[in-house]
C-alpha positions in Angstrom: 40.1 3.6 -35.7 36.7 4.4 -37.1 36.0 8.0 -38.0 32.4 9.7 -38.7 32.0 12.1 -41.4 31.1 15.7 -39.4 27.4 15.8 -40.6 27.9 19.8 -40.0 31.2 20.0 -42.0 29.3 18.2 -44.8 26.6 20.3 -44.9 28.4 23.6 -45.0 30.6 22.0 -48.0 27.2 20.8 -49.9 25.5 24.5 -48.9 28.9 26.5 -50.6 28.6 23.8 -53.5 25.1 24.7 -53.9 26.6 28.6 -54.0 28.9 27.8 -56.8 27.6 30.7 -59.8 29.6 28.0 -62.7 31.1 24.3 -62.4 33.9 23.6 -65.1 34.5 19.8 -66.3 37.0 18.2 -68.4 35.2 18.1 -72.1 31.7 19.2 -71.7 29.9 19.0 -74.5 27.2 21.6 -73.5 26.9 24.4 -71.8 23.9 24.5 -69.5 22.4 28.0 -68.3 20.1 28.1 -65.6 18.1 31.5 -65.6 15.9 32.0 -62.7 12.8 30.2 -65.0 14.4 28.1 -67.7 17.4 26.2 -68.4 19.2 26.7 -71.6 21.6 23.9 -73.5 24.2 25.2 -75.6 26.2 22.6 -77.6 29.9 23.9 -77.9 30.0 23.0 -81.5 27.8 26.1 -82.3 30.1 28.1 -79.8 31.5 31.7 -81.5 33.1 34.1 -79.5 33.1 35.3 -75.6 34.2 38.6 -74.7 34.8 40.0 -71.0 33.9 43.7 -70.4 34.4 45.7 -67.2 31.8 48.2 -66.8 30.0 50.6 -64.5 31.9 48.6 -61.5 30.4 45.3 -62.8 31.9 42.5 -65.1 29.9 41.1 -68.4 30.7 38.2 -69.8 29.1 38.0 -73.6 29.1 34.6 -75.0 28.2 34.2 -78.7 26.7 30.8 -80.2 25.8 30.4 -83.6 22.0 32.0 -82.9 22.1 33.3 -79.3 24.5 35.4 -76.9 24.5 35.0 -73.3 25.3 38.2 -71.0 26.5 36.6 -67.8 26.9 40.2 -65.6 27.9 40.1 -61.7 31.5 40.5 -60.0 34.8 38.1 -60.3 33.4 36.8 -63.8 37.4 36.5 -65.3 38.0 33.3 -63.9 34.8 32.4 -65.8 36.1 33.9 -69.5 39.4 32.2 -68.6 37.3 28.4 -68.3 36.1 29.5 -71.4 38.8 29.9 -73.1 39.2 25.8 -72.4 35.6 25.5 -73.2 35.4 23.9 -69.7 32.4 25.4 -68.6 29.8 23.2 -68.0 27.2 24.9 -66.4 26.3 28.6 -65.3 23.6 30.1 -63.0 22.4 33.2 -61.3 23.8 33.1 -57.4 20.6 34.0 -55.3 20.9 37.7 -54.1 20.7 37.0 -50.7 24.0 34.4 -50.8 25.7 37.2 -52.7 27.5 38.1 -49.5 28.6 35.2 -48.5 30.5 34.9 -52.1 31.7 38.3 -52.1 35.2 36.9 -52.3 34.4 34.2 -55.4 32.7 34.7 -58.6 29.2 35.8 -58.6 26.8 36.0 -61.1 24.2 38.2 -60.5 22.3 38.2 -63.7 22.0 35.9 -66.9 20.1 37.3 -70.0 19.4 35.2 -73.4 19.1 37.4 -76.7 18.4 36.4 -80.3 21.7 37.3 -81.8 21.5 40.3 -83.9 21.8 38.9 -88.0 24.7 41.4 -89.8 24.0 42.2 -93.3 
């Protein structure tokens, strides 16, 4: 028996894949951050620290590479810090507002900012 691929399944499953906030791998080498205007490449080997902070209702995820830090803020960001913990990330985005709903129930990031890390004398 021959069976079809449900063009309307597949396209709900591409559409919630498209949603995804971050996709782990098994040994990235990079971490790719996609603001709303750039996209940033971080090699792992100038990965620091990460620290997960629950604030104000929302979640921040800080990570810390050897020049920059990342602030990843939105809701359900632990499972992310936890990926990171395997450096398994492989790539992290801003979810689009209006799908925030829809992924109420998954991780969501709602906001990715880039600084120049502060130099300590």
């Amino acid at each position: 028996m021959e069976t079809k691929p449900d063009a309307k399944t597949n396209a709900t499953h591409e559409s919630a894949k498209n949603l995804m906030c971050w996709r782990t791998a098994t040994s990235p080498q990079c971490l790719r951050v996609e603001t709303t205007t750039e996209i940033h490449l971080f090699v792992y080997g100038y990965f620091q620290h990460a620290k997960f902070i629950r604030q104000n209702g929302k979640e921040i995820v800080q990570i810390q590479f050897q020049d920059r830090v990342v602030l990843v803020k939105g809701k359900n960001l632990e499972p992310l810090c936890d990926a990171l913990e395997r450096l398994a990330v492989e790539r992290i985005k801003a979810c689009p507002e209006k799908y925030g709903v829809i992924a109420r129930n998954e991780g969501v990031i709602e906001d990715i900012e880039i600084k120049q890390r502060d130099k300590e004398n």
